[in-house]
N, C-alpha and C positions, 0 to 999 in steps of 0.2 A: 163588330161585323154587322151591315144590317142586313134586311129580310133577304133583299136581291142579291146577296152572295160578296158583294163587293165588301174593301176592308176601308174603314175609316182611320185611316194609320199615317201619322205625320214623324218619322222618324227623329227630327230634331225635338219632336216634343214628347217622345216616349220615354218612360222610366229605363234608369240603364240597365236593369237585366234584361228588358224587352232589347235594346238596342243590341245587348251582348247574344242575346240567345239569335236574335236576327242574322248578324254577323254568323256566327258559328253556323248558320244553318248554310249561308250563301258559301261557306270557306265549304262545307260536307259537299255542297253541288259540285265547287269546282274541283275538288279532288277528285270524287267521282268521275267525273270527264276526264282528267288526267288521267287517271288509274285504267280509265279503258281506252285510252287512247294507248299508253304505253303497253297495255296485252297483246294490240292488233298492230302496232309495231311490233313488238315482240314475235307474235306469230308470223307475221310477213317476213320478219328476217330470215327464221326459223324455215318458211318455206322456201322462201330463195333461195340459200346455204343447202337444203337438202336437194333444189333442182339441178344444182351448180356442181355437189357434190356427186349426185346421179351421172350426171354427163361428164365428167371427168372421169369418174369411175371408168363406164363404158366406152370413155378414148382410146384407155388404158389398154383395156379389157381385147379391145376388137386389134388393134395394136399388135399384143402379146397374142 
């Protein structure tokens, strides 16, 4: 790394644990974005099903 922060990194020329550790770190970002992608699906579901089930309920409800 030099002084200005930037990285002096040529990947085809790096030792392969540097190549391996690289990899592993970009595979941890993109899980990570999976993983929160799939919670806020999850919870959008979660809310729709509960809005959907609200209002059926009270079809019922008012119905009866």
């Amino acid at each position: 790394m030099t002084h200005a922060g930037t990285y002096d990194f040529a990947p085809e020329t790096a030792p392969l644990d540097d190549r391996i550790l690289g990899t592993v770190e970009e595979f941890r970002c993109d899980c990570r974005s999976a993983a929160w992608d799939r919670t806020i699906a999850f919870f959008w579901a979660v809310s729709v099903g509960v809005t959907i089930g609200t209002v059926a309920w009270w079809g019922v409800v008012s119905v009866g």
